[in-house]
C-alpha atoms as an extended CHARMM CRD file, in Angstrom:
* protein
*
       192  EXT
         1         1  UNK       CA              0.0000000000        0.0000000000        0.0000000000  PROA      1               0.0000000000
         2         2  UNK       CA              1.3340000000        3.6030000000       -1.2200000000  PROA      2               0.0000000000
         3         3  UNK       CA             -0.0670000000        6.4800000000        1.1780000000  PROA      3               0.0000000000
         4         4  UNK       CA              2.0240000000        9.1870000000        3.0940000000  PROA      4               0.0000000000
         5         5  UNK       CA              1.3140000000        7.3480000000        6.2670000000  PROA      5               0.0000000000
         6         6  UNK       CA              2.5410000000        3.7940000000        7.4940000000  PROA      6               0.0000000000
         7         7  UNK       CA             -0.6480000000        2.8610000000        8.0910000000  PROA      7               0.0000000000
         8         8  UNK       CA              0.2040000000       -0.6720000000        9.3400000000  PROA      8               0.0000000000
         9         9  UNK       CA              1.4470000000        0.9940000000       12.5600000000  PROA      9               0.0000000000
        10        10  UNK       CA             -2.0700000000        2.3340000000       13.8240000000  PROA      10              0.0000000000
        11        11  UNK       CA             -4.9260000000        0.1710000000       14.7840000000  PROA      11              0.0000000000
        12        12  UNK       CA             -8.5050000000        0.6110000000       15.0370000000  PROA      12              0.0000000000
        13        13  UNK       CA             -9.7010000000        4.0680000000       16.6060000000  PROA      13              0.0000000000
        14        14  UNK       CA             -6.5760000000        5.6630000000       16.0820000000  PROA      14              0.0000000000
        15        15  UNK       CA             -6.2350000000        4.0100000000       12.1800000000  PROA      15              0.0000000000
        16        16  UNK       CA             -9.7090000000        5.6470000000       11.4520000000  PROA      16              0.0000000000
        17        17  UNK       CA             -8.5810000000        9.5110000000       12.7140000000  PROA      17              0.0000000000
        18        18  UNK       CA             -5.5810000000        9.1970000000       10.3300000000  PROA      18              0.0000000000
        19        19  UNK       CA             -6.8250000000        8.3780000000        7.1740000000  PROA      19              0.0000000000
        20        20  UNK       CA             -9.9340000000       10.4780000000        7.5130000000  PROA      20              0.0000000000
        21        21  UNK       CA             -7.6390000000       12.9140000000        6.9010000000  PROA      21              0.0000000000
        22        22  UNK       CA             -8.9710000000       15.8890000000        8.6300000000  PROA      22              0.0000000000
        23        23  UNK       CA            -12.0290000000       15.2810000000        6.4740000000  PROA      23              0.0000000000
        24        24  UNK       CA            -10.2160000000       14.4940000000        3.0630000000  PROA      24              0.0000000000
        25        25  UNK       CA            -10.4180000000       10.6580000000        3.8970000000  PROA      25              0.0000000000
        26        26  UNK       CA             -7.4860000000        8.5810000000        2.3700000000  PROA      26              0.0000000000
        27        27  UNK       CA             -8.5250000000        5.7620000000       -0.3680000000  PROA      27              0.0000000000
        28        28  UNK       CA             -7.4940000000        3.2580000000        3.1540000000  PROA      28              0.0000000000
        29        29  UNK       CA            -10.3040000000        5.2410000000        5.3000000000  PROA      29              0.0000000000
        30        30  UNK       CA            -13.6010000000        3.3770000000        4.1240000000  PROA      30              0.0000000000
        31        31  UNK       CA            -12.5580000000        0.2970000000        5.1010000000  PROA      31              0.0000000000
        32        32  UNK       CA            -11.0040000000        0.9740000000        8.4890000000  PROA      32              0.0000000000
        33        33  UNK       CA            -14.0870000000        2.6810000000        9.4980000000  PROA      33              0.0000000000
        34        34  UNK       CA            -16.5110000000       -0.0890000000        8.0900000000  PROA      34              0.0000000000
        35        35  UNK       CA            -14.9560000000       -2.5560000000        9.9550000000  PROA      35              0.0000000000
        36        36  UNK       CA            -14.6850000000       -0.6660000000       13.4890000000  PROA      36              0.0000000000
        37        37  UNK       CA            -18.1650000000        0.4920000000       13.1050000000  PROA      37              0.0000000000
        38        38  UNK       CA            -19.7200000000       -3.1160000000       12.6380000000  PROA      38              0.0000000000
        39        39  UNK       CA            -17.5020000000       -4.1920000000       15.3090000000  PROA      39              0.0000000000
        40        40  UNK       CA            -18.9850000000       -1.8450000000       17.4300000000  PROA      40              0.0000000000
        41        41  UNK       CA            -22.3350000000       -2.2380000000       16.7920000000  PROA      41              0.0000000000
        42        42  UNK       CA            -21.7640000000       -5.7840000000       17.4270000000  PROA      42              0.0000000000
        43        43  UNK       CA            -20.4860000000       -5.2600000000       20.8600000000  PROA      43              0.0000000000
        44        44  UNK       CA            -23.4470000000       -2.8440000000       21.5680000000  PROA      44              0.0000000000
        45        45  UNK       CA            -25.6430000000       -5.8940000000       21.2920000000  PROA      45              0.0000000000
        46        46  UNK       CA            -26.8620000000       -8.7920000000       23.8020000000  PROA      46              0.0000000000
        47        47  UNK       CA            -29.2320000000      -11.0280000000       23.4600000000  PROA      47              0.0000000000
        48        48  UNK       CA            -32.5790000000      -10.7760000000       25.6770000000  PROA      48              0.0000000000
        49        49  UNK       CA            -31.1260000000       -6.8900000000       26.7400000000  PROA      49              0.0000000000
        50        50  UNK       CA            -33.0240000000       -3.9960000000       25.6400000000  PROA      50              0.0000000000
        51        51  UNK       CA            -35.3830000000       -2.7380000000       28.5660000000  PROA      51              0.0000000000
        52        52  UNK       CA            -33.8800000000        0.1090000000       29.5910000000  PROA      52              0.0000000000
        53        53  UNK       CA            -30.0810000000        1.7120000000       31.3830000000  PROA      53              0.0000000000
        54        54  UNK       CA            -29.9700000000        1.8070000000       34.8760000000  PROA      54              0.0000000000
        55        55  UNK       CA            -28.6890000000        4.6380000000       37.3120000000  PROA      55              0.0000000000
        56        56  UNK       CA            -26.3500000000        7.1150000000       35.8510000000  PROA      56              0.0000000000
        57        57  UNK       CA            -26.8290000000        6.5830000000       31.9690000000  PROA      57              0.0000000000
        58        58  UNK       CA            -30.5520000000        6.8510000000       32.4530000000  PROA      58              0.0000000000
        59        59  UNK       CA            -30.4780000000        9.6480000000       34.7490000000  PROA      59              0.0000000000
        60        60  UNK       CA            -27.9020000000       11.4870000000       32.0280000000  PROA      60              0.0000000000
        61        61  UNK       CA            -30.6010000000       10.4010000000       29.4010000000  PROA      61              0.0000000000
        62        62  UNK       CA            -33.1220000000       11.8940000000       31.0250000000  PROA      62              0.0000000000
        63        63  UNK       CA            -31.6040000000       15.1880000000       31.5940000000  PROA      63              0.0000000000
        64        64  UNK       CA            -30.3430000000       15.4610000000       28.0680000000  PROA      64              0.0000000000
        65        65  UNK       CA            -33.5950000000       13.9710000000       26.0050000000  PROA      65              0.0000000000
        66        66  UNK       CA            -36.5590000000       14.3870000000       29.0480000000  PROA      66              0.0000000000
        67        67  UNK       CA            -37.4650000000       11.2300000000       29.6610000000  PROA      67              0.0000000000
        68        68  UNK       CA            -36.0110000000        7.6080000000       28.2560000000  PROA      68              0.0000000000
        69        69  UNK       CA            -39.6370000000        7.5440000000       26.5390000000  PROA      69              0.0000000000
        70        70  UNK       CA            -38.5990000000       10.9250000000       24.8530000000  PROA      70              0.0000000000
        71        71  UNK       CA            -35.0840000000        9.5120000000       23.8210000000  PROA      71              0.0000000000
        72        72  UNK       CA            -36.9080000000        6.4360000000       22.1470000000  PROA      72              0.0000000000
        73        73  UNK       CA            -38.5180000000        8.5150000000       20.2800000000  PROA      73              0.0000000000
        74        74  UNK       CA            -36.0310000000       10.3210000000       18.7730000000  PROA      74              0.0000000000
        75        75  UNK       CA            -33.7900000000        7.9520000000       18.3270000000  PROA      75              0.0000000000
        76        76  UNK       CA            -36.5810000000        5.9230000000       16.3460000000  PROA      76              0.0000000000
        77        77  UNK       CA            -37.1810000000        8.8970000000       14.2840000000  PROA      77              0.0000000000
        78        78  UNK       CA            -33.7210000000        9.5770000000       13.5080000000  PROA      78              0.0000000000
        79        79  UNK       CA            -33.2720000000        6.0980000000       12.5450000000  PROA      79              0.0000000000
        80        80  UNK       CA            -36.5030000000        6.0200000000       10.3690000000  PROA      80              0.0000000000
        81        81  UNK       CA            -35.5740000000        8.9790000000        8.4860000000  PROA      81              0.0000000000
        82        82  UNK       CA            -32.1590000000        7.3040000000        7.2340000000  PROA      82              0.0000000000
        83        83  UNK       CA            -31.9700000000        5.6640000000        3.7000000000  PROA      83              0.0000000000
        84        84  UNK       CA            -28.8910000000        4.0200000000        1.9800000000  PROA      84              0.0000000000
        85        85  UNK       CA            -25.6250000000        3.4860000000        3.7910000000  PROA      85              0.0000000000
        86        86  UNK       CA            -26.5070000000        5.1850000000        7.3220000000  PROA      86              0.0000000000
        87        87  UNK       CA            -25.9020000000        4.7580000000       11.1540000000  PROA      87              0.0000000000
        88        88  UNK       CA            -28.0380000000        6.4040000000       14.3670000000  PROA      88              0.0000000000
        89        89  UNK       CA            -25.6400000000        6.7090000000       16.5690000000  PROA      89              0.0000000000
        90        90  UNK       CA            -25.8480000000        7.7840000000       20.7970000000  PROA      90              0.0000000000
        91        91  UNK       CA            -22.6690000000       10.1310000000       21.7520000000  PROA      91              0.0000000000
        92        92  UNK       CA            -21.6790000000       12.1260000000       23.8650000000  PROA      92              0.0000000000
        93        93  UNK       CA            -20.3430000000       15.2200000000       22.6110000000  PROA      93              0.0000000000
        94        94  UNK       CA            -17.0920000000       16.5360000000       23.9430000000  PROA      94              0.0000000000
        95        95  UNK       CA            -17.8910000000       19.5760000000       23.4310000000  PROA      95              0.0000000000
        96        96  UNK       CA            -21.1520000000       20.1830000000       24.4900000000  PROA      96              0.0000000000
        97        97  UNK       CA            -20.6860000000       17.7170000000       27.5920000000  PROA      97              0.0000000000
        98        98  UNK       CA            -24.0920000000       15.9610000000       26.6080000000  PROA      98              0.0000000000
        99        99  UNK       CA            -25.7100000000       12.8390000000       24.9210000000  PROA      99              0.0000000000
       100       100  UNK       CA            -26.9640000000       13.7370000000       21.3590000000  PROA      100             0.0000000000
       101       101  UNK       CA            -28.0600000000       11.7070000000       18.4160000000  PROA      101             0.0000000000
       102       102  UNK       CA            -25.7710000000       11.7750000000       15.5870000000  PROA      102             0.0000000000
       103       103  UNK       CA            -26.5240000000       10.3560000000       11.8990000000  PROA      103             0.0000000000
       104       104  UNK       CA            -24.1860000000        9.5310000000        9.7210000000  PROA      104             0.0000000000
       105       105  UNK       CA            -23.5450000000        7.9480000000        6.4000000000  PROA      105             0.0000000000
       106       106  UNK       CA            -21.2280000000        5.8640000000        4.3140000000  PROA      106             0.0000000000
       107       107  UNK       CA            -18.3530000000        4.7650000000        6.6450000000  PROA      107             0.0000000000
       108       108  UNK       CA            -17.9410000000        8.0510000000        8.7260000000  PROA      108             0.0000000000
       109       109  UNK       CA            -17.9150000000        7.4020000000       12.4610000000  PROA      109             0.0000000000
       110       110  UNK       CA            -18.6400000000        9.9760000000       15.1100000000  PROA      110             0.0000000000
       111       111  UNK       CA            -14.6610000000        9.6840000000       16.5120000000  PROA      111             0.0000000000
       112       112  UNK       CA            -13.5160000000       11.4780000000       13.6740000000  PROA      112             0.0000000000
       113       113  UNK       CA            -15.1630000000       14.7630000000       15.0260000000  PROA      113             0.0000000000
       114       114  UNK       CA            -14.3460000000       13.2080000000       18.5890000000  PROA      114             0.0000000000
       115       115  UNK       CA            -17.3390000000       12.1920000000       19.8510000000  PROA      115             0.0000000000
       116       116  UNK       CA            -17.6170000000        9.1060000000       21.9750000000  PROA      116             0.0000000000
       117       117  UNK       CA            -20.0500000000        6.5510000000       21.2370000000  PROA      117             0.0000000000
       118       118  UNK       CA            -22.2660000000        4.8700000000       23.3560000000  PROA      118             0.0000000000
       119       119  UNK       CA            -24.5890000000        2.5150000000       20.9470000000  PROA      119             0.0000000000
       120       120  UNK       CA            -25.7420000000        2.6710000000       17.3100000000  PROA      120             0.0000000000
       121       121  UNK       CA            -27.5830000000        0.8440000000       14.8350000000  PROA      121             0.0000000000
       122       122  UNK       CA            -26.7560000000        0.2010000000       11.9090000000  PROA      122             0.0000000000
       123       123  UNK       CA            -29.6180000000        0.7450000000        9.1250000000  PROA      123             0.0000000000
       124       124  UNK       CA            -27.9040000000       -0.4140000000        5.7830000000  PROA      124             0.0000000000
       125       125  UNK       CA            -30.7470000000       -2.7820000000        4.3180000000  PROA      125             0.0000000000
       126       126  UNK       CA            -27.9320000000       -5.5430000000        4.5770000000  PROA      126             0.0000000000
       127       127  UNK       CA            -28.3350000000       -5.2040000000        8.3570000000  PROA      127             0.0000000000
       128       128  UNK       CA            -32.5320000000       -5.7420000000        8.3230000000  PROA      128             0.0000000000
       129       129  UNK       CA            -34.1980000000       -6.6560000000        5.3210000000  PROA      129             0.0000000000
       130       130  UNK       CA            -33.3470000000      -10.7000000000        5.5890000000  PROA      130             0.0000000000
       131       131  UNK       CA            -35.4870000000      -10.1980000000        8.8560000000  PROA      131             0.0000000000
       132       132  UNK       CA            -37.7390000000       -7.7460000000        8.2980000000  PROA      132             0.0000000000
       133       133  UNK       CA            -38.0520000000       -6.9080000000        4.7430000000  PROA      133             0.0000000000
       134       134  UNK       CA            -38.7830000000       -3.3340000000        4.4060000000  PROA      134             0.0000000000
       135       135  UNK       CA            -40.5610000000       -2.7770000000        8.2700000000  PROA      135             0.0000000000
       136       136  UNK       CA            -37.8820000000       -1.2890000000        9.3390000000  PROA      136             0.0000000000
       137       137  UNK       CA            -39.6370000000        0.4410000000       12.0920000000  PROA      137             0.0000000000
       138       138  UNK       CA            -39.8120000000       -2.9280000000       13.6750000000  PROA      138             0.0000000000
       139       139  UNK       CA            -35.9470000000       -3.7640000000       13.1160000000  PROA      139             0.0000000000
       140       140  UNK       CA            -35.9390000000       -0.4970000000       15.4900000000  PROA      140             0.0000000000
       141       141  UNK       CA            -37.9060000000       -1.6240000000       17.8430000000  PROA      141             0.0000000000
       142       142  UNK       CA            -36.0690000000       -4.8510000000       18.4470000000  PROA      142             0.0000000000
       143       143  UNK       CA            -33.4180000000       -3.1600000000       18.7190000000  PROA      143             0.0000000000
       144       144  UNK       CA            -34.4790000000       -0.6660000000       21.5610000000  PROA      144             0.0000000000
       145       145  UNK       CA            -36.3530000000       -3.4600000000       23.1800000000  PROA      145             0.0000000000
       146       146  UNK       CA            -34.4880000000       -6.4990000000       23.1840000000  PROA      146             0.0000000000
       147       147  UNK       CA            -30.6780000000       -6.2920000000       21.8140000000  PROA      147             0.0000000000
       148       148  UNK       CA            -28.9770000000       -3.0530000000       22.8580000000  PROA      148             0.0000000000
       149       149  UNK       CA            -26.4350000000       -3.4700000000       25.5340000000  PROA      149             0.0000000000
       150       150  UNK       CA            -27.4130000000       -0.6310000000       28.0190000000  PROA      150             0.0000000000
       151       151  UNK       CA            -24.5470000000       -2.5140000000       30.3810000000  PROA      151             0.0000000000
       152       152  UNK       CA            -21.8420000000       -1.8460000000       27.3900000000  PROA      152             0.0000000000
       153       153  UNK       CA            -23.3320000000        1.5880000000       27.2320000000  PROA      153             0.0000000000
       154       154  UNK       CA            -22.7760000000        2.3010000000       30.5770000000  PROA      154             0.0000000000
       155       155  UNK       CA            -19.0210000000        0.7970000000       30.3400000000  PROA      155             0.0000000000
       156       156  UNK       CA            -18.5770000000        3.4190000000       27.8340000000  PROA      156             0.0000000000
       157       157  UNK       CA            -20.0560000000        6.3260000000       29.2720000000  PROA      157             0.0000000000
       158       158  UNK       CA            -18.5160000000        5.6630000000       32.3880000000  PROA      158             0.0000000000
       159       159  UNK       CA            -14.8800000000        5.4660000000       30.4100000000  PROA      159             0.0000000000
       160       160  UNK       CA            -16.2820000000        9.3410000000       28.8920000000  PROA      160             0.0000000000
       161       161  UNK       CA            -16.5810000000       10.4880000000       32.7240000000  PROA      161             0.0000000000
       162       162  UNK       CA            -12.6250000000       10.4290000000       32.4930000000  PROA      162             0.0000000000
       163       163  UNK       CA            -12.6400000000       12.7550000000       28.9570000000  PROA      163             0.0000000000
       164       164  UNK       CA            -15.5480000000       15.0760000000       29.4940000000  PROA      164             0.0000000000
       165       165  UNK       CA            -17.2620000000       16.0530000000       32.8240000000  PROA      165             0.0000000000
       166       166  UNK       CA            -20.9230000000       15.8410000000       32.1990000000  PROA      166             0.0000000000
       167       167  UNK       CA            -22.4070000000       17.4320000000       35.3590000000  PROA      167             0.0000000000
       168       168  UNK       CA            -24.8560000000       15.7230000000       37.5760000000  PROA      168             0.0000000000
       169       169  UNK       CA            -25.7320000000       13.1790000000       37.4010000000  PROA      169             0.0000000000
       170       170  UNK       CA            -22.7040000000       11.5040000000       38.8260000000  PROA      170             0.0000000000
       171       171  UNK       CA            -22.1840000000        7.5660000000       38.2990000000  PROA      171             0.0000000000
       172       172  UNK       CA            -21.6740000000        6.5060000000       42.0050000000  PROA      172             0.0000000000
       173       173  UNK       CA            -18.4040000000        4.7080000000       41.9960000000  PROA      173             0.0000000000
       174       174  UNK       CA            -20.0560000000        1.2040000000       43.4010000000  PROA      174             0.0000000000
       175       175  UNK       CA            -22.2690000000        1.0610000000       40.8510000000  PROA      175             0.0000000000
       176       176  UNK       CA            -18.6790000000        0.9030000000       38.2350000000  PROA      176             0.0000000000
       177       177  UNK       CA            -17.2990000000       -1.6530000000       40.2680000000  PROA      177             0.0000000000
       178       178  UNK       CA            -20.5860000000       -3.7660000000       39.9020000000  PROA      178             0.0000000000
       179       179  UNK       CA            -20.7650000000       -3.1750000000       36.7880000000  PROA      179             0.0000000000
       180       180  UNK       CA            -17.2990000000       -4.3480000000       35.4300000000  PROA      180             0.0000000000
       181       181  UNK       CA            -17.5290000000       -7.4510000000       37.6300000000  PROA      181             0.0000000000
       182       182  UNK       CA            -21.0590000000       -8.4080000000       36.1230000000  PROA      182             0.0000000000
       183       183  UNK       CA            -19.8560000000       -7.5680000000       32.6550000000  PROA      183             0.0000000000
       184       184  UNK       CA            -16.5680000000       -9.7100000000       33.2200000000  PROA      184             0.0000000000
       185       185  UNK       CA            -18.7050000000      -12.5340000000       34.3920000000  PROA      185             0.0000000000
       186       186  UNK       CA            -17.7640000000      -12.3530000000       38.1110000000  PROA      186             0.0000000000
       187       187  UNK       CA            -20.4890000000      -14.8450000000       39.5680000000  PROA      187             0.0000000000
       188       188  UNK       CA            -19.8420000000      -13.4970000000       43.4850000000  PROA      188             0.0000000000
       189       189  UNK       CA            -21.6040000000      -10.9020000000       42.9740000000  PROA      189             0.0000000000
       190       190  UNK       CA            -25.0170000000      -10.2770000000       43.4240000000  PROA      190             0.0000000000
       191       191  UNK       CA            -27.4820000000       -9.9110000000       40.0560000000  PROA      191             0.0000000000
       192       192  UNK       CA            -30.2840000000       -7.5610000000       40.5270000000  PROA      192             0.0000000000
């Protein structure tokens, strides 16, 4: 591979901020970014999950949407208005120190304007239309109500505490350490 950068020396995040290029992506960009971003909506997934976060991601989805009902919404109607190569993504924007819906298309990720991700779906009609045809509202649906990961979510907005202060409210530290061990499979502790 010819490119001004030695691209075989970055990996995944940091591979994706390079060739983007500042916004003039590099021929190596699409890929890097295709493959991170179904990697990551893969991890944002769990079977028989969905219901809804718990403590300090809800309460920082209430302040920022209203209401988890409110953010549902939206994020169904951002999803819904996407066609061809898209993503609905949940960040939280460094710069505004809040959770915002973000669409984007093609292979562009949120991290190359350095936002941090929480969850996304992915609405490419590869990702859906073997199960649901073209009812994509429902492909939505089971994906707010049974497969997102609100436990990886809070993982990652947890690890955004560290970047960006977000204000009340605050995650209480006990709640982290639960939350790793039940994430990491530690069976001493208790399961709500």
């Amino acid at each position: 591979i010819t490119t001004s950068y030695n691209i075989w020396l970055y990996s995944g995040r940091t591979l994706i901020e390079v060739t983007y290029n500042n916004g003039n992506p590099l021929r190596e960009f699409s890929d890097a970014a295709q493959v991170w971003n179904h990697d990551f909506f893969w991890e944002s997934m769990q079977p028989g999950c969905g219901d809804s976060p718990k403590l300090g991601l809800l309460a920082q989805i209430e302040k920022d949407f209203g209401s988890f009902t409110n953010f549902k919404e939206k994020f169904t109607e951002a999803a819904l208005t996407l066609c061809g190569s898209c993503w609905v993504w949940l960040v939280v924007k460094r710069n505004e120190k809040r959770l915002v819906l973000v669409k984007t298309a093609n292979a562009i990720s949120p991290i190359v304007w350095d936002d941090i991700p929480l969850i996304y779906l992915d609405m490419w009609e590869h990702a859906y239309y073997l199960d649901y045809k073209n009812d994509r509202a429902e492909y939505v649906n089971t994906f707010l109500n049974h497969l997102v990961s609100w436990d990886k979510a809070t993982l990652r907005i947890i690890k955004a505490h560290s970047f960006v202060n977000l204000g009340e409210p605050q995650i209480p530290g006990e709640f982290l350490a639960l939350e790793e061990a039940k994430i990491a499979g530690d069976s001493k502790i208790p399961v709500a």
